[in-house]
Structure formats: structure tokens, C-alpha cells
C-alpha positions in Angstrom: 72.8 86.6 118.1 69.7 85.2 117.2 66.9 83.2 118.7 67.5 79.6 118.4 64.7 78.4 115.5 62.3 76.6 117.8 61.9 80.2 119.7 61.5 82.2 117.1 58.1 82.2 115.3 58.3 84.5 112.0 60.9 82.8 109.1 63.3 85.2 108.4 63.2 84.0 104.8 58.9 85.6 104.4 60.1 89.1 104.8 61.3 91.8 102.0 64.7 91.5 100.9 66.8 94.0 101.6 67.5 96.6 98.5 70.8 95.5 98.3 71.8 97.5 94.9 69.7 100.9 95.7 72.3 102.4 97.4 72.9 106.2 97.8 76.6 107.3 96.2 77.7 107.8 99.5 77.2 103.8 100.4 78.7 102.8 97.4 81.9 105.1 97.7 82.5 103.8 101.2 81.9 100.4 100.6 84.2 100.3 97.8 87.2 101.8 99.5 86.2 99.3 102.2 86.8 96.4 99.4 90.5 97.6 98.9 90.7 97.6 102.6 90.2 94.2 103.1 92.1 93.4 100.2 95.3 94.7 101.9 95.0 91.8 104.5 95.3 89.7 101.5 97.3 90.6 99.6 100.7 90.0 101.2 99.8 86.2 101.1 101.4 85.2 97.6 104.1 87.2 97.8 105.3 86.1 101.2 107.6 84.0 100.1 109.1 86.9 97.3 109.3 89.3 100.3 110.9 87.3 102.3 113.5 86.2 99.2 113.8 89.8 98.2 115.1 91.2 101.5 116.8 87.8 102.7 114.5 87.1 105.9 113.4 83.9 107.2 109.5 83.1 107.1 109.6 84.1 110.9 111.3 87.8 109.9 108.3 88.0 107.5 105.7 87.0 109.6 106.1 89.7 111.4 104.3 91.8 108.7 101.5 90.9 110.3 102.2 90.9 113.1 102.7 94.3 113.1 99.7 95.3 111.2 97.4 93.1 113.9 99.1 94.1 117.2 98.4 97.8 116.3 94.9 97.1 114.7 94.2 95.5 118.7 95.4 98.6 120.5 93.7 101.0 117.9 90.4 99.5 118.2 90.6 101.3 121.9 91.2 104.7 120.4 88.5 104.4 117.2 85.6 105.2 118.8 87.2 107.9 121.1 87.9 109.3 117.4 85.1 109.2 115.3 82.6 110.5 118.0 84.7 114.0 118.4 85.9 114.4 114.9 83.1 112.6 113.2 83.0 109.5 111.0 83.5 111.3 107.7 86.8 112.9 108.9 88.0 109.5 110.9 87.6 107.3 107.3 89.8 110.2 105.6 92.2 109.9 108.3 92.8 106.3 108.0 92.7 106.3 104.2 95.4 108.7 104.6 97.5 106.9 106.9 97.4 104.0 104.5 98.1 106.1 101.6 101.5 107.0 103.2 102.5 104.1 104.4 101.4 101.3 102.0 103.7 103.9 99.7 106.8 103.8 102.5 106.3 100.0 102.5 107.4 99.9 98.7 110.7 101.4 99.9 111.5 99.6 102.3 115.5 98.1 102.4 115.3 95.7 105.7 112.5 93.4 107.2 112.7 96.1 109.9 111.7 99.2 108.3 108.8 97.3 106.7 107.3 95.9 109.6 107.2 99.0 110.8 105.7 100.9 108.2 103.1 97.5 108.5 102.3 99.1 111.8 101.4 102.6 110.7 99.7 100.8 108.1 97.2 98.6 110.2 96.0 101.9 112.9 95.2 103.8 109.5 93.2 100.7 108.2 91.5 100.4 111.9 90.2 103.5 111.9 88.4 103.6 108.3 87.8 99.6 108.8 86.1 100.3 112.4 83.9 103.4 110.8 82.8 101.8 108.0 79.8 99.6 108.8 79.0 102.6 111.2 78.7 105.2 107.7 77.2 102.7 105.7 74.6 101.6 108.3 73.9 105.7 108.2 73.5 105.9 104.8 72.5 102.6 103.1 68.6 102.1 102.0 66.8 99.4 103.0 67.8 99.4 106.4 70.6 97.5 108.5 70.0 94.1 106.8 70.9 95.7 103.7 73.6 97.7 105.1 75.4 94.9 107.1 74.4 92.4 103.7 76.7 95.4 101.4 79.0 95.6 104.4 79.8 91.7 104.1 79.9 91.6 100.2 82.4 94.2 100.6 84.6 92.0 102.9 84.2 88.6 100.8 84.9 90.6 97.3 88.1 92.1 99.2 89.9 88.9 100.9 89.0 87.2 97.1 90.7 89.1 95.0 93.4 90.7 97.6 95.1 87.5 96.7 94.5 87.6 93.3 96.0 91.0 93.0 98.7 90.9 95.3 100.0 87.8 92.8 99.7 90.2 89.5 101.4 93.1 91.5 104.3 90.8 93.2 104.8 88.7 90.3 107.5 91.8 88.6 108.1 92.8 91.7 107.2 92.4 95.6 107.2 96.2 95.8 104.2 97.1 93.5 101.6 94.8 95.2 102.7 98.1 98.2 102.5 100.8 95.4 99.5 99.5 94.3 97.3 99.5 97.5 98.7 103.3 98.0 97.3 104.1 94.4 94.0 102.4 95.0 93.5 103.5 98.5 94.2 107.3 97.7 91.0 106.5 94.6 89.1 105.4 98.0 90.0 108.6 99.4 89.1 110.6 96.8 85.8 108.9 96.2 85.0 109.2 99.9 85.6 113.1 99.8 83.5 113.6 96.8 80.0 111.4 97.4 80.3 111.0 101.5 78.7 114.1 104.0 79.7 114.5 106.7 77.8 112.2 109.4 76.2 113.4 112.4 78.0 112.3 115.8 77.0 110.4 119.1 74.8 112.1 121.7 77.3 110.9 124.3 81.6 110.7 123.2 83.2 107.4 123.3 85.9 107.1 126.4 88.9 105.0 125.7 88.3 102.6 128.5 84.5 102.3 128.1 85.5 99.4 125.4 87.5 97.4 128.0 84.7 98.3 130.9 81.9 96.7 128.2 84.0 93.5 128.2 82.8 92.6 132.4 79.5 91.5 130.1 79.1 87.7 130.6 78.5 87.1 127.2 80.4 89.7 124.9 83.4 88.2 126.8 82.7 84.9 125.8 82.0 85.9 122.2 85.6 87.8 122.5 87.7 84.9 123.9 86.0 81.9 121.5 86.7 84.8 118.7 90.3 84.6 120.3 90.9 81.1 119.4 89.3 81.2 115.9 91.2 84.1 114.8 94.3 82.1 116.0 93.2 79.6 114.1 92.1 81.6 110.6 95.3 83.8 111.2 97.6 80.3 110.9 95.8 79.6 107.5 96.1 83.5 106.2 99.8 83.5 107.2 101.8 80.5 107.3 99.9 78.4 104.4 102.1 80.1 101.5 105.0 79.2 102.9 103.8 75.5 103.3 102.4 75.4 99.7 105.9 77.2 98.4 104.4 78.0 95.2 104.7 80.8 92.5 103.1 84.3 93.6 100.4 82.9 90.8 99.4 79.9 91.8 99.6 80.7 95.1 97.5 83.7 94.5 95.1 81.2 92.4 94.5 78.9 95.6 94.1 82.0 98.2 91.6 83.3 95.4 89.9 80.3 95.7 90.2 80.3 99.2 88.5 83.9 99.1 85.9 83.0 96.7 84.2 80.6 99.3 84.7 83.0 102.4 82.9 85.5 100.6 80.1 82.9 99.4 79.6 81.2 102.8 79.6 84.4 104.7 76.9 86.2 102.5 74.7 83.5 101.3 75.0 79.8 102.9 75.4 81.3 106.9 72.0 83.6 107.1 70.3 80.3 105.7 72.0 78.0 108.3 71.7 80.1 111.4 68.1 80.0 110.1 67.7 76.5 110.0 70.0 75.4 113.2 70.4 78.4 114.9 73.2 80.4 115.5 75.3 78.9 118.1 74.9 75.1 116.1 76.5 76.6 113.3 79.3 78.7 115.3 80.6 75.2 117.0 80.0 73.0 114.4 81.4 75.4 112.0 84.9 75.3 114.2 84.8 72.1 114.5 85.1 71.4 110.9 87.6 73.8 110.7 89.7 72.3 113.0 89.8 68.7 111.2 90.6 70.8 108.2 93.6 71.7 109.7 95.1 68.7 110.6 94.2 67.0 107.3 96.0 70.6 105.7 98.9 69.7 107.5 99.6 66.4 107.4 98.2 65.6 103.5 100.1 65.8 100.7 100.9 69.0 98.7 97.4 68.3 96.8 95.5 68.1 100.1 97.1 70.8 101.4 96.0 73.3 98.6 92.3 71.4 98.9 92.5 72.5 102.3 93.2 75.7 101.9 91.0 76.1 100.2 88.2 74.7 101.7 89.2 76.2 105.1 87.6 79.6 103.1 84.0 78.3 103.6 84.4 77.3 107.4 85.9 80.8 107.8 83.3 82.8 106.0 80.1 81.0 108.1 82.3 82.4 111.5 82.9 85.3 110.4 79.4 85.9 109.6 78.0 84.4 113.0 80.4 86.1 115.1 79.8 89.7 114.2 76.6 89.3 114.4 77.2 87.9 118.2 79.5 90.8 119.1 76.9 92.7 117.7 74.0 92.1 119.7 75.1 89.6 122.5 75.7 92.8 124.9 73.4 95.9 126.6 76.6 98.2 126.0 75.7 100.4 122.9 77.3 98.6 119.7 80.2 100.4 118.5 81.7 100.2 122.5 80.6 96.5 122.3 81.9 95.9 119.2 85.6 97.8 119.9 85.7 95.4 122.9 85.2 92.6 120.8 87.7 93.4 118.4 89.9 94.4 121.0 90.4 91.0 122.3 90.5 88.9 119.1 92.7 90.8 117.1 96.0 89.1 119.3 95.1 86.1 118.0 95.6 87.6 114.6 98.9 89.0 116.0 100.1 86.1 117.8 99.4 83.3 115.0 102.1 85.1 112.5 104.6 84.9 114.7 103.9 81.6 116.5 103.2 79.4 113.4 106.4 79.8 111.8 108.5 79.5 115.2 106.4 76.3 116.0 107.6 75.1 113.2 111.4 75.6 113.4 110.9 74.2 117.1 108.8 71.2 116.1 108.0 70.2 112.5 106.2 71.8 110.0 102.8 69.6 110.8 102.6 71.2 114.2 101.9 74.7 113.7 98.2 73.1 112.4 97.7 70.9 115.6 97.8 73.6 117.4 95.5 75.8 115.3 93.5 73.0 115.2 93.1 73.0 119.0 92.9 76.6 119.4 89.4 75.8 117.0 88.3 73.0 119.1 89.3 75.4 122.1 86.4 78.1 120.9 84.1 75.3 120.1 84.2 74.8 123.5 83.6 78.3 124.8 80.9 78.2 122.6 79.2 75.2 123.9 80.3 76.0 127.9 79.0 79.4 127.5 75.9 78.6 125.6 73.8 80.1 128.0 75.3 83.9 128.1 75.7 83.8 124.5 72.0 84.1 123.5 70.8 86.9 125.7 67.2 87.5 126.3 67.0 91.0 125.2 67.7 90.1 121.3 64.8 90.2 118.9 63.6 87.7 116.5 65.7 87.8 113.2 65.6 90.5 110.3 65.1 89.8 106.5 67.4 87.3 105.7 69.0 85.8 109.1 70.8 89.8 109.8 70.7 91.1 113.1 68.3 93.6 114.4 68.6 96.9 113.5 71.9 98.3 114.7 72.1 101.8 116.5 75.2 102.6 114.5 77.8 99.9 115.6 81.4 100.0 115.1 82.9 97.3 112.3 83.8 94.0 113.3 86.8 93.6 111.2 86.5 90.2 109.8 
């Protein structure tokens, strides 16, 4: 978190850019397998609706594939750093490039909604423990300092939700099971790349415990960032997982508008929020960020199918500028060292990502299908609120004055904040 732009006196925009592109092997292996991470979030989203044809489950059975995936990611997020500061971060990405080796492959077999939600679940610890040492390696490694490192770390997660999507609509198009096959494939290249180019890193003076992320969490203001990161994620989480089945359309033109969708996170998040947070400050952007995002939903879904596709895709820009603000808040809002912080963080939000697959789609059968969006709607109006209540412990007085471009100041090897 930043100082608001009255307080700070240097612009952000006079210094060096970072050397984005002069990046060791190492950085570039690492943030490439972290691409087809993030691409696996994504990639289930056109093909929802095949799944859930192709094993004969209702959208609530399917849902659960990420539900899964998100309610292990939460828990794992406890056991990441305990981890990577005995075995190192080298051996921790292997570990969870392995794990999703093996069971994006198992996933391809499944027979029953049941066996692949819960090879889902072995999926999402193996993706939180490469996802959660990633920015860690490449903020190691990368030249050009943090700004670069986080700048390549953020590419990274914009190029992977875009063309997860995109992918995922190729794959599933012949066949629901290949978009599975296909992660495996890429994600064992990842591996590969990762064993070849990346040494191993050196390890924390002090190991991680596994309740020192939970402990961090009694700090005024990473709690706040955690519980407004609750609601958003709730609210992102409705859009990544119950919009295909509103939209109902072929795994290609669904994978089109989620592309589209991607295309704008990824823009937003790299290049339009470092120049807002510059301009208005950090916290203006945050609320009025979810703000918008919130009347996005409700015009998502209660427009026609038109505005409903618009909306989707627009909600990718509101998306990518929180994404953006809140990492760097979890970041640096907090004296606890930045990977503890940051697993605390991460802890918290990612049952919104759980809880908004399953919800949505029973909200619906309960209700109508407009109300599964009122109430993501108000779960964003609901972190606005933290946002603007807790305005005070959200811009702590030991941050610096911003780095090269709006990043954060230089990081003491943090954890990921899984976008």
C-alpha cells in the first residue's frame, strides 16, 4: 500500500523502468510455468457446461470443481511456507508441478463428478505450493529489482487467465477430457524447464511455523485487507464460475468472451492500475474499483444475453485493477515478514473462491437465476465498505514512497498472492 498522492513527493512515473525483458533463464523458466498455472484456473470455464453434459451433473455437481480446487488452495496456503523454508523453494515449485502433473492427468479419467472433484483437490494443493513460491523465486532472481520482478510476476498472471480460456475451448471443444491432458502435458514442460535453468534458492534465516500465518492475521490492517479481499473474491469467483452456465454458449464462443474477459484483466492489472493508484491513490481505486464492479454485476444479470456477454467481459478490467491493488496491500500493509503476511492473506480470501462455486449455482435453483449477481454484487459493495471503514489501518505509516512505476517497495522475498 502506497502513500496517498498528496503525501508522497517523488512521481513514481520520473524513475527508471524496470528491465522488464532482461531476465536471467531462471526468471523466465519460472514465470512461464507460472503462465500455465494460472491458466488452469481458467480453463475449466468453457467447458463447464461439456463437463457437466459429459458426466450428467447439474451445474451445482460441477461447481464443485472449484470448489475443491479453492477449499484446498485456502488450507494449503498454511502449510506453503512451512515447506519452502525447510526444503527450499526450488524443491517446493517441483513438488507442486508434480502434483499437478498427476492429477490434471487423473482428472482426464475421471467416470463420476466425484472422482473429479477430487482429483480437483489434489490438483489445487499442488498449484498452491508452486503458485505461493513463485513471486518468492522470481523476486530472487529477476534483474532490475522487485518492480520488475512483481511487473513479470503480474504479466505472467494476466497472459495465463487470457488464454486459459482460450485454450481450454480448443482442448474441450473434441473432448472435455483433453483441456485435463493438456495442462498435465504443459505443466510437466514447466517442470522440466524449472529443473533445467532454476538453482536452487537459498532458504530463510528463521523456518516458517504453520500457525505464524494465522498469528500475523491479529494485524489491524492485513485483516482488513483479508476480509475486503473476502468479499471481492466472492464476487470475481461468481463471474469465473457461474457466468458460462448463464451465457450457455459453445466451448468457443464461450472461450472467446472469457478471452476477452482475460485480455482486459491482464491489461488493467499491468498497465492502467500503477497509473491510477498514482494519480488517486491506492485505496480511491480499491473502492471505486468495487464499486463499479458491483453495478456490473447487476447489469450482467439482469440484461439481455448481449449485456450479459458485455459484462463479462467488462467485469475483466474491474478485476485486474483489484487484483493489482490488493497484493500490493497484503504485501506491505503488515510488520509481519511478507511471505507470513501474505499466506495469511491468502488464507482468508481464498473461501470466497470456494464458497462462490458452490453458492451461485444453489442461489439460483432456490431463487432465480438474476440472484446469484445481487448478491455478488453486495458482497462488492460489502468490501467497498471495509475499505472505506478501515481506511485508516489500511495505509500504515511504516510504507515507503512508491517504486518505478506505482510497485511496492522492495519485497524481502514474499510469498505469491494468488490472484
Amino acid at each position: 500500500m502506497r502513500a496517498e498522492p498528496e503525501e508522497a513527493k517523488d512521481d513514481p512515473f520520473d524513475e527508471e523502468p524496470p528491465r522488464l525483458l532482461r531476465q536471467p533463464k531462471a526468471v523466465w523458466a519460472t514465470a512461464g510455468a507460472s503462465v500455465v498455472a494460472f491458466m488452469g484456473i481458467g480453463l475449466v470455464d468453457p467447458i463447464l457446461p461439456s463437463i457437466a453434459k459429459g458426466l450428467a451433473a447439474t451445474p451445482s455437481q460441477v461447481s464443485l470443481l472449484f470448489t475443491s480446487y479453492f477449499l484446498i488452495t485456502a488450507f494449503a496456503m498454511l502449510l506453503t511456507g512451512w515447506v519452502s523454508s525447510r526444503i527450499g523453494g526450488r524443491r517446493t515449485l517441483l513438488a507442486g508441478l508434480a502434483l499437478v502433473v498427476v492429477f490434471a492427468g487423473l482428472s482426464g479419467t475421471s467416470s463420476s463428478v466425484a472422482e473429479l472433484v477430487g482429483f480437483r483437490a489434489g490438483w489445487g494443493l499442488g498449484n498452491a505450493l508452486f503458485v505461493s513460491t513463485a513471486l518468492a523465486v522470481i523476486v530472487g532472481a529477476a534483474a532490475g529489482g522487485s518492480a520488475a520482478a512483481i511487473l513479470l510476476y503480474e504479466s505472467a498472471l494476466g497472459l495465463g487467465m487470457a488464454c486459459g480460456p482460450l485454450l481450454g475451448a480448443v482442448l474441450g471443444d473434441a473432448s472435455w477430457r483433453y483441456r485435463f491432458f493438456g495442462t498435465a502435458a504443459l505443466m510437466a514442460v514447466g517442470f522440466v524447464c524449472i529443473t533445467a535453468f532454476l538453482g536452487e534458492q537459498p532458504r530463510p534465516a528463521r523456518k516458517t511455523g504453520l500457525l505464524d500465518p494465522v498469528r500475523a492475521l491479529g494485524h489491524g490492517g492485513l485483516a482488513s485487507a483479508a476480509v475486503a479481499a473476502f468479499f471481492y473474491n466472492y464476487a470475481f469467483f461468481t463471474v469465473l464460475a457461474f457466468t458460462p452456465f448463464v451465457l450457455n454458449m459453445s466451448p468457443y464462443r464461450s472461450g472467446a468472451v472469457f478471452f476477452g474477459w482475460g485480455v482486459l484483466l491482464a491489461a488493467f492489472s499491468v498497465l492502467v492500475a500503477p497509473r491510477l493508484q498514482a494519480r488517486f491513490g491506492s485505496l480511491r481505486v480499491l473502492g471505486g474499483s468495487l464499486v463499479l464492479l458491483a453495478a456490473d454485476l447487476v447489469a450482467l444479470g439482469y440484461g439481455n444475453h448481449a449485456a450479459a456477454v458485455t459484462g463479462t467481459v467488462l467485469s475483466g478490467a474491474f478485476i485486474g485493477l483489484n487484483n493489482t491493488v490488493f497484493t500490493e496491500l497484503a504485501l506491505g500493509v503488515s510488520d509481519a515478514p511478507r511471505p507470513v503476511a501474505s499466506a495469511g492473506y491468502n488464507f482468508v480470501r481464498w473461501f470466497a473462491a470456494a464458497a462462490a462455486p458452490f453458492l451461485a449455482p444453489r442461489i439460483e435453483e432456490w431463487t432465480d437465476l438474476h440472484i446469484p449477481f445481487v448478491v455478488a454484487a453486495g458482497a462488492a459493495l460489502a468490501g467497498a465498505a471495509v475499505v472505506g471503514v478501515r481506511r485508516a489501518s489500511l495505509t500504515h505509516p511504516h510504507q515507503a514512497s512508491p517504486g518505478p512505476r506505482g510497485a511496492s517497495p522492495e519485497p524481502a522475498a514474499p510469498a505469491a498472492v494468488t490472484n
